[in-house]
C-alpha positions in Angstrom: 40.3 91.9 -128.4 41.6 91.9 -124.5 41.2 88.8 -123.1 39.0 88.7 -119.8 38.0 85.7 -117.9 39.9 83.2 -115.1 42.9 82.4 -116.5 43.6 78.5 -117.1 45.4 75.9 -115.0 48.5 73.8 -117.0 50.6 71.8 -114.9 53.8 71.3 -116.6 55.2 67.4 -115.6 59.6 67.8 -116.2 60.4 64.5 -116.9 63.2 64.8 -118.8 66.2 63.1 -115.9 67.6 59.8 -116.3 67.6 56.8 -113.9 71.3 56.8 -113.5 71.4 57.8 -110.3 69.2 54.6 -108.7 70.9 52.4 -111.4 68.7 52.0 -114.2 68.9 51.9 -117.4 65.4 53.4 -118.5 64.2 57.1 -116.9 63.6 56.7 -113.4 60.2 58.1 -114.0 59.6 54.9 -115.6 60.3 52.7 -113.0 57.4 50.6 -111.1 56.5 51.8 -107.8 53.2 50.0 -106.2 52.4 48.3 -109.8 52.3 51.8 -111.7 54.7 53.7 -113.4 56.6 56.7 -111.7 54.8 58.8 -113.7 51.6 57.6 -114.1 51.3 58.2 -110.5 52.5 61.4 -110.8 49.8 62.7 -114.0 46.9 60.5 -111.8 47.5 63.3 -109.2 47.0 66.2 -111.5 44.3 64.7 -113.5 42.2 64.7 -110.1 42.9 67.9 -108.8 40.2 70.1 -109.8 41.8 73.2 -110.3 44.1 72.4 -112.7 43.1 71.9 -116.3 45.4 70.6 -118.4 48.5 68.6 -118.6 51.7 68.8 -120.4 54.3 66.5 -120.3 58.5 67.3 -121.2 59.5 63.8 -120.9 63.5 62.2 -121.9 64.2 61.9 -125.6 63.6 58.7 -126.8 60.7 58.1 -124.6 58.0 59.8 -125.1 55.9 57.0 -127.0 56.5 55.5 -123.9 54.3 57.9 -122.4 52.0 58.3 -124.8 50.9 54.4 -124.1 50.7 55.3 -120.4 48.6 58.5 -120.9 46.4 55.9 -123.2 45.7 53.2 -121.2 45.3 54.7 -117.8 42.9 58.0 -119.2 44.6 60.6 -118.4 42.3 62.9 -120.6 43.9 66.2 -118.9 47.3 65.5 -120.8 47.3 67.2 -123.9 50.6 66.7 -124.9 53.4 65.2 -124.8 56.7 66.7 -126.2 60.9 65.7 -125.3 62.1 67.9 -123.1 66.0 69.4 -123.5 69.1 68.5 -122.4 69.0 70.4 -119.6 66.7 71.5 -116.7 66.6 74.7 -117.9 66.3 74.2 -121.7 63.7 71.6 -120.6 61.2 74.4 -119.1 62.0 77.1 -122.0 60.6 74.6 -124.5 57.7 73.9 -121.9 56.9 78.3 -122.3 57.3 78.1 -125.7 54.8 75.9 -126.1 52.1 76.8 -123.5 52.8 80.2 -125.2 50.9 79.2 -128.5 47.8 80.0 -129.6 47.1 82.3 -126.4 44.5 85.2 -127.2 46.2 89.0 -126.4 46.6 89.8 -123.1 46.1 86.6 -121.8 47.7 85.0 -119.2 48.2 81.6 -117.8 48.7 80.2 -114.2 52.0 77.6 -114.9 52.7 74.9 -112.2 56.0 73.3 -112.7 56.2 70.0 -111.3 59.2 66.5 -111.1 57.7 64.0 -112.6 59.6 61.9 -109.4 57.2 63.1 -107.1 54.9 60.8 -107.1 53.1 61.4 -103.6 52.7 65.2 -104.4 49.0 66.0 -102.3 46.3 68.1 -103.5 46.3 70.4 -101.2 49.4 71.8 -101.9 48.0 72.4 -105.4 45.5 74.0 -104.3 47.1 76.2 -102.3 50.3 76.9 -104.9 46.8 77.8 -107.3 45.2 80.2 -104.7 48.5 81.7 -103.8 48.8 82.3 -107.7 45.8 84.9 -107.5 47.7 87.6 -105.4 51.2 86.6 -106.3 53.4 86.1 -109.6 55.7 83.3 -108.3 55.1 80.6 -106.1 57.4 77.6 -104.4 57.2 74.9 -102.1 59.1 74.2 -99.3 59.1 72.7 -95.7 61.7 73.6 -92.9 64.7 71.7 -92.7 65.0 68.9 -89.8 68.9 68.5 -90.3 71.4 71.2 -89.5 72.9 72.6 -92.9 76.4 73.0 -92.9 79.0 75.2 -95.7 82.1 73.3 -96.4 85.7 74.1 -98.1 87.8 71.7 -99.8 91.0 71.7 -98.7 93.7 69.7 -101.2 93.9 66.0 -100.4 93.2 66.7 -96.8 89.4 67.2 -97.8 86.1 69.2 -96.1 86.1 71.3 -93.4 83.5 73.4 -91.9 83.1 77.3 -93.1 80.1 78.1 -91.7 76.7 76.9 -90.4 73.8 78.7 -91.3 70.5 79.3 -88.6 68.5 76.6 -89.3 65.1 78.6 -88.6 65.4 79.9 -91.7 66.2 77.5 -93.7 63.6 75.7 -96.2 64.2 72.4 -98.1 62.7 73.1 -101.6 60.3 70.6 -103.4 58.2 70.9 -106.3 55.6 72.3 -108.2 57.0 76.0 -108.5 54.1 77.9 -109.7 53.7 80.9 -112.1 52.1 83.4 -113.8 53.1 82.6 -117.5 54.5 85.8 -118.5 56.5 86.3 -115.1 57.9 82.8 -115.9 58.5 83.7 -119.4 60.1 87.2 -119.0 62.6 85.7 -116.5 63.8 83.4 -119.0 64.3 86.1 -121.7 66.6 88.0 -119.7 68.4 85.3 -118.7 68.6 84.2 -122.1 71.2 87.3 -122.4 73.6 86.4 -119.5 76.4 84.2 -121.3 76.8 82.5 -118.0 73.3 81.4 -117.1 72.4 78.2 -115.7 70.0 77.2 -112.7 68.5 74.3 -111.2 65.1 75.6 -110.3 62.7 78.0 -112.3 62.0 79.9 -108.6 65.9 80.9 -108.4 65.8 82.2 -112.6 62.9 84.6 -111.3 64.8 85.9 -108.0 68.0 86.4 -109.7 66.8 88.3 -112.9 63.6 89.7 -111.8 64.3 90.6 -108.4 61.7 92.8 -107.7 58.9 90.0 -108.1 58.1 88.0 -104.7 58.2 85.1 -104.5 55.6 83.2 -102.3 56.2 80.5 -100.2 53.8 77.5 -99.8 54.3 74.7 -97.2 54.8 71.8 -98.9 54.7 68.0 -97.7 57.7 65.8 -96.3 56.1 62.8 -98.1 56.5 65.2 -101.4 60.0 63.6 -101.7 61.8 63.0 -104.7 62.7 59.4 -106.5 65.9 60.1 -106.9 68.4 57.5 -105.3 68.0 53.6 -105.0 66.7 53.7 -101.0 64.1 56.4 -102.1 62.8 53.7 -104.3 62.3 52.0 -101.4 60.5 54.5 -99.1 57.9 55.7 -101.7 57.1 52.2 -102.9 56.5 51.4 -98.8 54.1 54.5 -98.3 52.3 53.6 -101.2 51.3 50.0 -100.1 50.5 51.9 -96.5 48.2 54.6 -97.8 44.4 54.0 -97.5 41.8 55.3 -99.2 38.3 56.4 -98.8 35.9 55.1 -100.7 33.6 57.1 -102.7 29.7 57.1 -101.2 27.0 57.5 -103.4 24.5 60.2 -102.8 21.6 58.2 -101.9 19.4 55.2 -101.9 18.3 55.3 -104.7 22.2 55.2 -106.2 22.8 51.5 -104.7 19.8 50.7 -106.1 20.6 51.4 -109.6 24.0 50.4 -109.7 23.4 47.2 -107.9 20.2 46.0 -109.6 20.8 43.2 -111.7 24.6 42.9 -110.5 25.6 39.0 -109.3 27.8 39.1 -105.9 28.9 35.6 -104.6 29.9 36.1 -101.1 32.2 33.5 -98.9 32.4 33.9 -95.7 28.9 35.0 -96.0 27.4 32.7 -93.0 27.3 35.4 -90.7 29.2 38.9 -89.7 30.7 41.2 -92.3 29.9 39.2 -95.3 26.5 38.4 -94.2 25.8 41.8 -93.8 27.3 42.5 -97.1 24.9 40.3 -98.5 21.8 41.1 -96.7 22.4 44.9 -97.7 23.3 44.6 -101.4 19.8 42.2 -101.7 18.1 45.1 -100.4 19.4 46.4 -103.5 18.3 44.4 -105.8 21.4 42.4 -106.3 21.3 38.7 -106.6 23.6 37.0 -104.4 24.8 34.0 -103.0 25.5 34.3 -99.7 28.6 30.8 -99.0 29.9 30.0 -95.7 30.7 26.3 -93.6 28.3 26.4 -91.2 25.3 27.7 -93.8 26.4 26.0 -97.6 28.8 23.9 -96.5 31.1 25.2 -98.6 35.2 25.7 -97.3 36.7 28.1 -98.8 40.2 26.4 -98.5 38.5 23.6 -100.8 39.4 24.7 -104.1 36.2 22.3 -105.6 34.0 23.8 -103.3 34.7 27.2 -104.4 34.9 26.4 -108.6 31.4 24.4 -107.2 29.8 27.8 -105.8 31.2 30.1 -108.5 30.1 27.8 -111.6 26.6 27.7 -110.1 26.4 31.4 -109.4 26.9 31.5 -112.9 24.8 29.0 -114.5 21.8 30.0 -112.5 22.5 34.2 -112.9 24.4 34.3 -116.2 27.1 36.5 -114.7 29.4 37.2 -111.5 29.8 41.1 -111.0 31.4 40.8 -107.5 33.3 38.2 -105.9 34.0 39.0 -102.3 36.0 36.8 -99.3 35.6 37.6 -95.7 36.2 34.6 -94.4 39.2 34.0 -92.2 40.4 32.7 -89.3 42.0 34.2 -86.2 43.9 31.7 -83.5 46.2 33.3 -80.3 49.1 31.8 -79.6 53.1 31.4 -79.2 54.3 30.1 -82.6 56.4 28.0 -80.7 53.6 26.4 -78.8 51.2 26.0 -81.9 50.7 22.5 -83.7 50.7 21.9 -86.9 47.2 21.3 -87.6 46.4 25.3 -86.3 49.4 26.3 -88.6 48.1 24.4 -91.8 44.5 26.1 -91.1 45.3 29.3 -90.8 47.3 29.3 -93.7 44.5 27.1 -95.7 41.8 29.8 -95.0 43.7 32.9 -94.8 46.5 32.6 -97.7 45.7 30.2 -99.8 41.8 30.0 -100.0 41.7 34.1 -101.0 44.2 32.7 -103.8 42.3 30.0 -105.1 39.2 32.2 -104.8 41.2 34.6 -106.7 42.3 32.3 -109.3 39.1 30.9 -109.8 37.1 34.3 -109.8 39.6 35.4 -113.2 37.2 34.0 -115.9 33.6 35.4 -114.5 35.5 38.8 -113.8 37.0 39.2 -117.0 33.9 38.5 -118.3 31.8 41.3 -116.6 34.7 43.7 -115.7 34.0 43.2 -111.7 35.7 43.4 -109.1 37.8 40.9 -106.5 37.0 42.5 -102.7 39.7 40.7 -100.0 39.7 41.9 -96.5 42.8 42.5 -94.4 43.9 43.2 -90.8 45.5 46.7 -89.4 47.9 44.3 -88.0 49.7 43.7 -91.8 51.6 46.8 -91.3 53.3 45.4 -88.6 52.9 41.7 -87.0 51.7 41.3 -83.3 53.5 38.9 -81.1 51.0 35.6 -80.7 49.2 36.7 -83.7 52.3 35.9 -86.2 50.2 33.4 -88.5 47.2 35.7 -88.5 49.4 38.9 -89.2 51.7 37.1 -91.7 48.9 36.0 -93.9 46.8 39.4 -93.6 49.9 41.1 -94.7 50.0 38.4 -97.5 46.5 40.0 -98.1 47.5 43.3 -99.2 50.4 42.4 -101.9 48.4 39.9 -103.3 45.7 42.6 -104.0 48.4 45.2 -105.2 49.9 42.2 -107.2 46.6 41.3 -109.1 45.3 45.0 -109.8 48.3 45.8 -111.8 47.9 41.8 -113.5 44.4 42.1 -114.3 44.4 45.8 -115.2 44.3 45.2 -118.8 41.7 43.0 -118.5 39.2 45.6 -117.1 39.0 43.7 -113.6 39.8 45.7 -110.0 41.3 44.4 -106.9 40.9 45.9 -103.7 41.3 45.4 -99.9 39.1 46.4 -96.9 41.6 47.3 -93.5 39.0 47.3 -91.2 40.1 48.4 -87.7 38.9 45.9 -85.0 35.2 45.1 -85.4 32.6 43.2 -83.5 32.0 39.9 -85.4 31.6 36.2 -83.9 35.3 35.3 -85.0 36.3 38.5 -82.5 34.2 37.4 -79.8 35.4 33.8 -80.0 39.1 34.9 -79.8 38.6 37.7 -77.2 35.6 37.7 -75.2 33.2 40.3 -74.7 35.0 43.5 -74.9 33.9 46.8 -74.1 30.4 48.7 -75.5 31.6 51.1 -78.0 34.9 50.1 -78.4 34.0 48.2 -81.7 33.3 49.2 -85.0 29.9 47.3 -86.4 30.4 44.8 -89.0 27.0 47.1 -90.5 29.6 49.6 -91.0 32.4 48.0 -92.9 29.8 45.9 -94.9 28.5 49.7 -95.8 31.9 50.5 -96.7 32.5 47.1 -98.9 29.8 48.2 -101.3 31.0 51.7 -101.7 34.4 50.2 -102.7 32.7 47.6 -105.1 30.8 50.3 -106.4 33.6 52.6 -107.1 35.8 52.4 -109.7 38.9 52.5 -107.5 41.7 49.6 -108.0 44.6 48.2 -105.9 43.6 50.6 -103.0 43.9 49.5 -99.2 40.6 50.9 -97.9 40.7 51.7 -94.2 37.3 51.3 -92.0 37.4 53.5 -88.4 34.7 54.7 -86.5 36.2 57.9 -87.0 35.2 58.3 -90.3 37.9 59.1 -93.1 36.5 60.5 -95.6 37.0 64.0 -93.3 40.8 63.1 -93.7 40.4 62.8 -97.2 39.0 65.8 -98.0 41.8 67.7 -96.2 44.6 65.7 -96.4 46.6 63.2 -98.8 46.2 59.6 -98.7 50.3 59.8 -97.4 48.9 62.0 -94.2 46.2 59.4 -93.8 48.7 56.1 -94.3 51.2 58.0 -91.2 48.0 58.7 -89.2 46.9 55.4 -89.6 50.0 53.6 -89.1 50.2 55.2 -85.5 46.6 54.4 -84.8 47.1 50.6 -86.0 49.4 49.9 -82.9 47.0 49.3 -80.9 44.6 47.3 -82.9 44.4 43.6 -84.0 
């Protein structure tokens, strides 16, 4: 019987190069960027995009256990399998046909999305749009217009390259990755190539314009953050953009949401005497959470005393029977030339705002562990780049964000997330002490961010830099990547504290 019906989504990961190129011994789609492998980032991408169904993976002989552990532990249910890839590009995506070909019904058909495994910041948009392109057109790539002017050389002996021609740059595209397909366009092209004794090709889009030339080939804009792990300083770049992308925080649909996910829960607050974590606190009581609300001036408690913080956890404990939630807001912010600051300001700042979030941290492991919680630390939008007279503040804030990174990828196996709140600059008593009064409006509310702080707790997101504006980003997130957010945001955080 003909088959009828949409046809299925597979996104076909090519993981089958080699880290030789950025010096490695293992596959470079192995390496570690932002506490996760190459390639886990890469599958987390497609296992969110809604209009893609399933996974497969062609990874490097010898590895593909390797990958199988990944899929495992981080729940990637969308890959179904997991199979070597050839020794080539090419052999690599006719075994990836082969088997996407089995166990099809007749006439069916199969949307195909070819994708490097080493493109780790790929965006969902441009699935999306390589998936709607696929319903008018059999072939589909990516590409973005080339900044640099292309040049044609000649080698010439021992005297070496010269210039033959240089082609008009307007027309020009740099080509990224995935190249989408209908499966039996894909599939055909490949047959009759099979034929020519002198095939060989580095892309699946150029196998389809040189041997079925009368199928167009659509063009999708891609990303210039969609770039390619592929030498040491690109290593580099992507593991940078990662630690600067921010993420929104999922919102649950109602009232009544908090309330069932919070009731019962245990949150122990420092820094809860009074601006973002006492509104934190005050909000998830209305909840129905038990917390205890710790601060100097309400408790007495210090957060850079590591007593008084195993004091305050171990009788949040004893007294609830669990810790769900362990959230630090406190911090301190002092102005000044480094030059002209004494030592006691410089021990302070690095008491409360490095090494207190540490100790709270290390202390916080055992309760966490226990429930599966969550560690919330708050940061500054100055860590992507320090402000001059705010060096110690800066410095430590920055300290902030690698420590959470650091101990989401440590305590992953235990079942524990780590995140960080970037709030732009807010209206709290530590602000007004530092600056003044400033300007109606100009603020966000520490309401807002507190708002925010529970969305994050209650989500199940880990390691993420979560960025609070009162231009709200979850509009960004629903049209953009987290990369377009991290350069938008990067700008905008010049010109706060």
């Amino acid at each position: 019987m003909p088959y009828e019906g949409k046809p299925r989504t597979t996104a076909v990961v090519l993981a089958g190069g080699t880290g030789q190129r950025v010096g490695l011994a293992i596959p470079k789609q192995l390496l570690k960027i932002a506490g996760k492998a190459v390639i886990e980032h890469t599958l987390s991408i497609f296992q969110q995009a809604d209009s893609v169904d399933d996974v497969i993976v062609l990874m490097a002989p010898g590895y593909v256990s390797d990958v199988e552990k990944i899929v495992a532990k981080a729940g990637l249910t969308k890959v179904t399998r997991i199979i070597e890839g050839g020794a080539t590009r090419n052999e690599t995506t006719e075994r990836a046909i082969a088997a996407l070909g089995e166990g099809l019904a007749e006439g069916e058909d199969r949307n195909v999305l070819f994708h490097d495994a080493v493109r780790p910041l790929l965006s969902q948009r441009v699935i999306k749009d390589c998936v709607d392109a696929l319903d008018r057109y059999q072939a589909v790539d990516v590409a973005i217009p080339s900044a640099d002017t292309i040049i044609v050389t000649r080698t010439h002996g021992e005297d070496g390259e010269f210039i033959t021609d240089v082609p008009d740059r307007s027309r020009l595209r740099r080509g990224q990755t995935p190249q989408a397909f209908k499966l039996s366009t894909i599939r055909r092209a490949y047959e009759i190539a099979a034929g020519d004794p002198n095939f060989q090709a580095t892309d699946d889009c150029s196998v389809v314009l040189k041997y079925l030339p009368d199928v167009p080939i659509h063009v999708v804009a891609g990303d210039e953050y969609n770039m390619k792990v592929t030498q040491p300083v690109d290593v580099f770049i992507a593991d940078k953009l990662f630690q600067l992308a921010s993420t929104a925080a999922p919102r649950q649909a109602d009232e009544a949401g908090y309330r069932e996910l919070l009731a019962g829960k245990t949150l122990v607050v420092f820094g809860g005497s009074y601006g973002i974590g006492s509104d934190i606190a005050e909000l998830a009581e209305t909840y129905g959470a038990k917390v205890y609300a710790l601060g100097r001036s309400t408790t007495g408690t210090h957060v850079e005393n590591p007593e008084h913080v195993d004091d305050a956890l171990s009788k949040a404990y004893a007294e609830s029977g669990r810790i769900d939630y362990v959230i630090n807001t406190a911090g301190v912010l002092r102005i000044g030339k480094l030059a002209e600051t004494d030592n006691a300001t410089i021990q302070e700042a690095l008491n409360v705002n490095y090494l207190a979030p540490v100790q709270i941290a290390r202390a916080s492991y055992k309760y966490l562990a226990e429930t599966k919680g969550q560690l919330l630390l708050y940061t500054s939008s100055s860590y992507t780049r320090g402000r001059a007279e705010y060096s110690l503040y800066s410095s430590t804030k920055a300290a902030m964000v690698n420590l959470t990174q650091a101990l989401a990828d440590e305590w992953a196996s235990d079942g524990i997330r780590v995140n960080c709140v970037n709030p732009e600059r807010t209206a709290t008593p530590m602000r007004t002490k530092a600056f003044g009064q400033e300007p109606s409006g100009s603020l966000l509310s520490s309401e807002a961010v507190a708002r925010t702080s529970l969305d994050v707790l209650l989500s199940e997101m880990t390691g993420h830099v979560i960025d609070v504006r009162q231009q709200d980003p979850t509009r960004e997130a629903s049209e953009a990547s987290g990369f377009e957010q991290a350069l938008a945001s990067v700008l905008d955080r010049q010109e706060d504290v």
